[in-house]
C-alpha positions in Angstrom: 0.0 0.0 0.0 1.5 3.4 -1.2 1.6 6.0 1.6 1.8 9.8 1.1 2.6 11.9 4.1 -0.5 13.9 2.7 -2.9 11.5 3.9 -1.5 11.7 7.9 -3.3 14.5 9.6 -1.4 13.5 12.6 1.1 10.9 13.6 1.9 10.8 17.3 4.9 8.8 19.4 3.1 8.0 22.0 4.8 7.6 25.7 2.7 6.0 28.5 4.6 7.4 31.7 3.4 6.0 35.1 1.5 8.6 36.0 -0.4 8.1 32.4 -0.9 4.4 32.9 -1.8 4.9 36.3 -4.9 7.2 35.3 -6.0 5.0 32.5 -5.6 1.6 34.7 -8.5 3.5 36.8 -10.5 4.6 34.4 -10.5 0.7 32.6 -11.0 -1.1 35.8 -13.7 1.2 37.2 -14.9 3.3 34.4 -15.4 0.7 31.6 -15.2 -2.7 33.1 -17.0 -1.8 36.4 -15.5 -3.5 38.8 -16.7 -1.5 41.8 -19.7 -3.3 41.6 -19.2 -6.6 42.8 -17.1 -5.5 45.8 -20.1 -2.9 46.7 -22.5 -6.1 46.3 -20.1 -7.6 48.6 -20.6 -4.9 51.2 -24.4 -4.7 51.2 -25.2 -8.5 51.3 -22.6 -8.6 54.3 -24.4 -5.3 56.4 -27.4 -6.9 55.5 -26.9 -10.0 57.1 -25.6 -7.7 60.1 -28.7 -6.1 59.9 -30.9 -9.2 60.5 -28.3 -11.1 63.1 -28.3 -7.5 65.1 -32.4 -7.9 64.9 -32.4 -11.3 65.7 -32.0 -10.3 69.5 -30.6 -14.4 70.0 -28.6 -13.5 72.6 -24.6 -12.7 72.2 -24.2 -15.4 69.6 -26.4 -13.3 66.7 -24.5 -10.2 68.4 -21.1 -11.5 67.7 -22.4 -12.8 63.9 -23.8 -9.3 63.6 -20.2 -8.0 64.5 -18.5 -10.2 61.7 -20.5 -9.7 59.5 -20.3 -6.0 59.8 -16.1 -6.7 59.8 -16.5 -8.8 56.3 -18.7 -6.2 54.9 -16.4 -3.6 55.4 -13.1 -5.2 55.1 -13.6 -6.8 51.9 -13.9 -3.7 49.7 -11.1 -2.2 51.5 -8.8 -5.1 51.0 -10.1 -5.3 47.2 -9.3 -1.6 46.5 -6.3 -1.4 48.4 -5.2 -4.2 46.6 -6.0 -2.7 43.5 -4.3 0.1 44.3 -0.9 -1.4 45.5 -0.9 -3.8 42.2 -0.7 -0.2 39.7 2.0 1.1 42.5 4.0 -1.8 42.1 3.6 -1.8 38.6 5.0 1.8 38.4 7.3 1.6 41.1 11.0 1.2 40.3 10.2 3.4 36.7 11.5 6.6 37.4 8.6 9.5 37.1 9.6 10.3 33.0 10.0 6.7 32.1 8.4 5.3 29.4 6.7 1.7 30.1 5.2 1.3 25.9 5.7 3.6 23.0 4.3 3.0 20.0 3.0 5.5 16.7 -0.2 6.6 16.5 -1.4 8.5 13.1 -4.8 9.9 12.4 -6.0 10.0 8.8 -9.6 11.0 6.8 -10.1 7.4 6.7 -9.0 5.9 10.1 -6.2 5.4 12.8 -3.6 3.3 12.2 -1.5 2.1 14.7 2.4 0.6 14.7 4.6 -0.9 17.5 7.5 -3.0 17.6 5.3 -6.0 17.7 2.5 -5.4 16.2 0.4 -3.1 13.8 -3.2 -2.6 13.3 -6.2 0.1 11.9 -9.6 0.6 11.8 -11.6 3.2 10.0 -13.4 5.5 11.8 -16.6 3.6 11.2 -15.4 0.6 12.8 -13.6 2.4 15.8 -15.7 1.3 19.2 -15.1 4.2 21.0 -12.4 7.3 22.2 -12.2 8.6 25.3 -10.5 12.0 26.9 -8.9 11.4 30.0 -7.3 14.4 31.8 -3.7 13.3 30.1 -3.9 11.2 27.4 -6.9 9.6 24.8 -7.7 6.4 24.8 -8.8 4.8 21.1 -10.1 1.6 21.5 -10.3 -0.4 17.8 -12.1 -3.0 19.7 -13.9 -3.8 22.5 -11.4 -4.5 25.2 -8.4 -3.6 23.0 -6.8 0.2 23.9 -4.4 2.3 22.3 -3.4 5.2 24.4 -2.6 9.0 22.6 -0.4 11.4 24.7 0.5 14.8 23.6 2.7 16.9 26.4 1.6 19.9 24.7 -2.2 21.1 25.8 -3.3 23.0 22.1 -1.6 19.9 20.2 -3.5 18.0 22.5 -7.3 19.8 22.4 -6.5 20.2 18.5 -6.2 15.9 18.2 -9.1 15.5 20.8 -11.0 17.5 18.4 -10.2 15.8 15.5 -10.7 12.9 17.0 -14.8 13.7 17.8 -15.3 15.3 14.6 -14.1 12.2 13.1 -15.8 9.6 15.4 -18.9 11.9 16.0 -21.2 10.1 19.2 -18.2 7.3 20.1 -16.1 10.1 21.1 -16.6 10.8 24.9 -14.7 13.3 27.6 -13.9 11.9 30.8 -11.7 14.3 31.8 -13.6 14.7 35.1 -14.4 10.7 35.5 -11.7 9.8 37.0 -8.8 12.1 38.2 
């Protein structure tokens, strides 16, 4: 396939810093996968059980059921998000604050994104793209359900000016969660 640098309106090296993946690991695993439901289902089966030992009135033993249960209701989220939470801080540790963890090339044409990395290469038009998103430092273009492709751009006009493109290109799949998660 012949090329011309005509047809690129922009091509982008992206650079996924800690701090970047960091933000975007929150916004997948809350935002778009949800997972702060099943620990929140957690919690309110466990304080409801606590609720019905506690009413029970069977003497200390459906007090001290009441108390775990009120312990596991609690302590389970905590221990989930925490964990969640140390697993990105590990993951980002030992990088230094600038360092990169993937780069790859991102260019934006009228017909699509295309995207290249040492491993692999792949594009979509902007028909088939599932979805973008505009977190507060980077964009996330997702080809395919469950499949991401970050976009950073240190510079904030270069950045608005590809966000834009980006929506007027994508029209409804293009969505600003700048504010989603912080």
């Amino acid at each position: 396939m012949n090329k011309t640098k005509d047809k690129y309106k922009f091509t982008i090296h992206t650079k996924v810093t800690p701090e970047i993946y960091r933000n975007f690991a929150k916004f997948e695993t809350f935002t778009l996968r949800k997972r702060w439901i099943f620990p929140l289902f957690i919690a309110c089966n466990f304080l409801l059980l606590a609720g019905i030992f506690y009413m029970a009135k069977n003497g200390l033993v459906s007090n001290i059921l009441a108390v775990v249960s009120v312990i596991f209701g609690i302590g389970i989220p905590i221990i989930y998000f925490r964990t969640f939470t140390r697993i990105i801080r590990d993951n980002t540790h030992n990088a230094p604050y600038d360092a990169v963890i993937d780069s790859y090339m991102v260019s934006l044409t009228d017909e699509g994104v295309e995207f290249y990395s040492e491993t692999e290469q792949a594009e979509c038009t902007w028909e088939q793209l599932f979805a973008a998103y505009c977190l507060s430092n980077c964009i996330v273009l997702c080809p395919a359900k469950g499949n991401y492709f970050l976009v950073t751009e240190p510079d904030p006009k270069r950045f608005q000016t590809i966000w834009d493109y980006i929506c007027d290109r994508s029209g409804h799949k293009a969505k600003d969660r700048r504010s989603a998660i912080a």
